[in-house]
MARBA-281583 format. One line per 4 residues: number of its first residue (from 1); for each residue x, y, z of C-alpha. Coordinates in Angstrom, 1 decimal, padded with zeros to 4 digits. Layout:
// residues N
NUM) X/Y/Z | ...
END
This chain:
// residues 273
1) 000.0/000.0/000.0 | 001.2/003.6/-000.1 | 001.4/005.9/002.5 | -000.3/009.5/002.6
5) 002.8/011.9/002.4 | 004.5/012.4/005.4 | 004.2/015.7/008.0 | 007.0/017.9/008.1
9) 008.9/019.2/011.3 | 010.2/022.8/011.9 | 012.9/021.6/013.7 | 015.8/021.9/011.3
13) 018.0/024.8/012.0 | 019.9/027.6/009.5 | 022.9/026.4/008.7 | 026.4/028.8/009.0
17) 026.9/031.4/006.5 | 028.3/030.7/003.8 | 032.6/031.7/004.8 | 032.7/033.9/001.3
21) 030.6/036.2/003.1 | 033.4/037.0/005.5 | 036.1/038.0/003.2 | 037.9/040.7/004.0
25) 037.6/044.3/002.3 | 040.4/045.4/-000.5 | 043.5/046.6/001.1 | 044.3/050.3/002.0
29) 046.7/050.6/-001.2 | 045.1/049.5/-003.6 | 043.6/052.0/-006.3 | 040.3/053.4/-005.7
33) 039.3/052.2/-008.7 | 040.4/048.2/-008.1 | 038.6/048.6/-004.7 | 035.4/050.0/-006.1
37) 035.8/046.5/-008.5 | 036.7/044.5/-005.3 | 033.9/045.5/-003.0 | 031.3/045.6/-006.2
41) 032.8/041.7/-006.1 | 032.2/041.3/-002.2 | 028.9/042.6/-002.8 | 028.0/039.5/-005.3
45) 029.0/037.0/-002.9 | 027.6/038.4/000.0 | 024.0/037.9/-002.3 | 024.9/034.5/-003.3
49) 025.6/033.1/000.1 | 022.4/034.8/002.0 | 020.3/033.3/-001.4 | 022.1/029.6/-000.5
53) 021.3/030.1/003.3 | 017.8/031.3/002.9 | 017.2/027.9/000.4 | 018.6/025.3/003.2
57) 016.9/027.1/006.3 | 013.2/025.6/004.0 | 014.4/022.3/003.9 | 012.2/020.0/005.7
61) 012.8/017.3/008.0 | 010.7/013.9/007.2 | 012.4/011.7/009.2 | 009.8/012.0/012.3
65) 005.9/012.3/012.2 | 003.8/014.6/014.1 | 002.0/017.6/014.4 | 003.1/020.8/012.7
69) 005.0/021.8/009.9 | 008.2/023.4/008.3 | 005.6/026.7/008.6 | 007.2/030.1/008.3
73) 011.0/029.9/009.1 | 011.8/032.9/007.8 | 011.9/036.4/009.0 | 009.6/038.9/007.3
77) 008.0/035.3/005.2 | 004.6/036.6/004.1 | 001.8/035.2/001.8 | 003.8/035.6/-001.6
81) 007.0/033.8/000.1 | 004.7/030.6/000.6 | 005.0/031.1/004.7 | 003.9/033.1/007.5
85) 001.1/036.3/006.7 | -002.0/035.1/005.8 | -000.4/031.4/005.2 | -000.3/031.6/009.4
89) -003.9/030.7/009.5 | -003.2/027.4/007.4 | -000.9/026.1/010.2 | -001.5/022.8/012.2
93) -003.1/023.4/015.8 | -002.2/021.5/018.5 | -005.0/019.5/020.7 | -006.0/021.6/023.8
97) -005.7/018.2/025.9 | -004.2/014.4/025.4 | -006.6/011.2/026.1 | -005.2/008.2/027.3
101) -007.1/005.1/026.0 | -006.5/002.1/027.3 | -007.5/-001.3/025.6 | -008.2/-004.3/027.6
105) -008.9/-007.5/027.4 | -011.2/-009.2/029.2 | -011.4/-011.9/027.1 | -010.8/-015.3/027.7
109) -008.8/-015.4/024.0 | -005.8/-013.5/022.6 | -007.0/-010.1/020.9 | -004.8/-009.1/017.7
113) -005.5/-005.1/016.9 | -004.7/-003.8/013.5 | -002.4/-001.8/012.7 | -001.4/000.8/010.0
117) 001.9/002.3/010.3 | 002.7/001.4/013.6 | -000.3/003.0/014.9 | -003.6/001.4/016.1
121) -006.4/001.4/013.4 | -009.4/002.6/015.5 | -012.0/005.4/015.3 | -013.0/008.4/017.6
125) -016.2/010.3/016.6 | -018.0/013.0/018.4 | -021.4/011.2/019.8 | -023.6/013.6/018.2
129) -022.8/012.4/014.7 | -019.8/013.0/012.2 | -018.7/016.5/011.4 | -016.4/015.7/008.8
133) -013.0/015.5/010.4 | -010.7/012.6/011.2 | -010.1/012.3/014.4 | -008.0/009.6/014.6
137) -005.4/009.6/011.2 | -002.3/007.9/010.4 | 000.8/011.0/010.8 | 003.7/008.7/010.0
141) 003.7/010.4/006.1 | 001.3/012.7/006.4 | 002.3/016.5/005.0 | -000.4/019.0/005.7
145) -000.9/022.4/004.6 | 001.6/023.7/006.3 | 004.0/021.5/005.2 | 003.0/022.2/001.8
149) 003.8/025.6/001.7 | 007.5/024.5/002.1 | 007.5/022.2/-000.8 | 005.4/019.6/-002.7
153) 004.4/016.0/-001.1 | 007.1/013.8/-000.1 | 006.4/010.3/-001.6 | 006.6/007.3/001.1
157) 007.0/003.6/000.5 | 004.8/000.7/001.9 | 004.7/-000.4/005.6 | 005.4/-003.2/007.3
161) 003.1/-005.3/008.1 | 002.3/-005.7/011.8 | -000.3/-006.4/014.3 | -000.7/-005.8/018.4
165) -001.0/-008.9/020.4 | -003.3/-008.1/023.3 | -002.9/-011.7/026.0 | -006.2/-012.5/028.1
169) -006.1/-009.8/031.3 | -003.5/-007.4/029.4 | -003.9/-004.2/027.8 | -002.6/-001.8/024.9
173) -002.4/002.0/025.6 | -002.8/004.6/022.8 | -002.6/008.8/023.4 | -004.7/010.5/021.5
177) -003.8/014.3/021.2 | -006.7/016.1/021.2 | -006.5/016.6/016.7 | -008.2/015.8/014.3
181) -007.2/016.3/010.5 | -009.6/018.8/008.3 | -009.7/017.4/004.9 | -009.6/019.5/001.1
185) -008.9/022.6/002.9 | -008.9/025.8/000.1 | -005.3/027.3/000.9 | -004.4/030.3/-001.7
189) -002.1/029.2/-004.4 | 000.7/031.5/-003.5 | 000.7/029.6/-000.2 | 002.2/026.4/-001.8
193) 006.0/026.0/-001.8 | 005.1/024.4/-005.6 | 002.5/024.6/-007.9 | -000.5/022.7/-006.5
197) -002.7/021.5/-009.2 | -006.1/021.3/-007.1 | -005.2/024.0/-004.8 | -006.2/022.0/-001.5
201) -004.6/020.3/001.5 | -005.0/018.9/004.8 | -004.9/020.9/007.9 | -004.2/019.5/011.5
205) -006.6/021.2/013.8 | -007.9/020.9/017.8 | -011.0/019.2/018.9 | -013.6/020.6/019.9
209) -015.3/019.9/023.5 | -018.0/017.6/023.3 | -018.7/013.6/024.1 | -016.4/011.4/022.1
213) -016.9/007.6/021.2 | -014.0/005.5/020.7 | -014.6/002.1/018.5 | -012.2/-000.2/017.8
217) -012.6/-003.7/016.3 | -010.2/-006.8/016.9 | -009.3/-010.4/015.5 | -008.6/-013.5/016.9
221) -005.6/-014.7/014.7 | -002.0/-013.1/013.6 | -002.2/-013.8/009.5 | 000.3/-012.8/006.7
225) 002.7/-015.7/006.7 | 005.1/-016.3/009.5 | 004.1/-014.0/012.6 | 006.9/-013.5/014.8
229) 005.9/-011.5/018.5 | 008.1/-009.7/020.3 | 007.8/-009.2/024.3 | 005.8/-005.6/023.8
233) 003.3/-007.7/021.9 | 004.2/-006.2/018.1 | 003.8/-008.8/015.7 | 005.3/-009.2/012.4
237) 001.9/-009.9/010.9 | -001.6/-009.2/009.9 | -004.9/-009.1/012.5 | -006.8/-012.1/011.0
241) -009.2/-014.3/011.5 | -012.3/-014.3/014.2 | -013.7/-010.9/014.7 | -013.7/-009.4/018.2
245) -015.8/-006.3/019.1 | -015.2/-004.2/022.1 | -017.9/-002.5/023.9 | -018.4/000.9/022.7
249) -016.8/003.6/025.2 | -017.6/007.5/025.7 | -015.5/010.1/027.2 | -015.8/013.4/027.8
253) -013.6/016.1/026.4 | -011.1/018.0/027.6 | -012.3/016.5/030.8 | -011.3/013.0/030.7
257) -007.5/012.1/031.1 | -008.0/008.2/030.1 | -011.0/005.8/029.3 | -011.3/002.3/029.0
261) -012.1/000.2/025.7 | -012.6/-003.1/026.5 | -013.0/-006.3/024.6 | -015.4/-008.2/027.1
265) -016.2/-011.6/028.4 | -018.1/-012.3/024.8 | -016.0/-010.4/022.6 | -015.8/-013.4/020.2
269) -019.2/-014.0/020.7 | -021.4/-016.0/023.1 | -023.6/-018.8/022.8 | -027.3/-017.5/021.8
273) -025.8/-014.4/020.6
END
């Protein structure tokens, strides 16, 4: 499968100036003429290595998903620059509060949960009915608008399979941050760090208070050839074979810290069921 392109992270810094920049002015004998030539010279250089600088400080760092973006780097970036100014208000948000939700187990059978990504697969909607937003998403090689404005979509391979072993009695913790991801957001064209041809994007934004209900559906079998477990439970495999459903769970947000999805006594199913 391939992966949605990855976020971008602000974290890289300028690099040094380029060392031309510091060379030293024409000396005191030299002809007024030859040092009007030199510093005319000095003058070119000093351009070139500010334009080099000012192209390395936009690279962006892929290696590690999250939240965010390269955003505006730059001092005095505006909307025509492709950061900062009116692109601010494209910028990922971060979640007002983190939810800790812990699956269980209560199951008298092994519970495999899928995974994408190295991420659970599993849903959170507001109780009230769907608003349009993804609330849970994979970020591994997601690039959002603000990303975007940086530069075009990075292109990610497959990933491995895998799969979360969950034993009778134990438990898997996810944190969810509070986001959710806004989908075919209209960001002006002079935004994009390259020329969009739909003129749309993602955009990671906060959640709104409300009542939440987290879902999540489980197997009974690890699939997909040989499937190897390590002692954290992460399987070299896919979530196969009988379907286990947890009981529905409801939290409150920002209140609630943590809540409980758990896979119950029938989560395989029970006789007259």
């Amino acid at each position: 499968m391939t992966r949605v392109p990855g976020l971008a992270q602000d974290d890289t810094s300028p690099p040094d100036a380029n060392p031309r920049t510091r060379n030293r002015p024409a000396a005191g004998t030299h002809s007024a003429e030859r040092g009007g030539v030199m510093i005319s010279k000095l003058m070119a250089v000093g351009v070139v290595g500010l334009g080099a600088v000012g192209c390395l400080s936009s690279v962006v760092d892929e290696s590690r998903p999250g939240s965010g973006g390269s955003g505006g780097s730059g001092a005095g970036a505006s909307a025509s620059s492709g950061t900062g100014g009116a692109c601010a208000a494209f910028d990922d948000e971060d979640g007002t509060a983190s939810v800790t939700v812990h699956f269980r187990n209560d199951s008298p059978m092994t519970v495999y949960l899928p995974v994408s990504c190295g991420a659970v697969t599993y849903t959170i909607v507001p109780v009230g009915g769907s608003d349009g937003l993804s609330y849970t998403f994979d970020g591994s090689c997601l690039q959002t608008c603000e990303a975007l404005q940086s530069g075009p979509p990075a292109s990610c391979g497959a990933c491995m399979e895998q799969t979360y072993l969950i034993p009778p009695g134990g438990s898997r913790d996810v944190v969810w941050k509070g986001t959710a991801l806004q989908h075919d957001v209209a960001m002006p064209e002079a935004c994009f760090g390259f020329d969009a041809p739909s003129g749309t994007c993602n955009r990671v934004v906060a959640a709104g208070a409300g009542t939440y209900r987290v879902e999540v559906t489980g197997y009974g079998s690890c699939g997909g050839g040989e499937c190897l477990c390590s002692e954290d439970g992460t399987c070299s495999g896919t979530a196969t074979g009988l379907t286990a459903w947890a009981d529905p769970a409801k939290f409150d947000f920002p209140a609630a810290a943590e809540v409980d999805v758990v896979f119950g006594i029938c989560a395989f199913g029970c006789a007259g069921d």
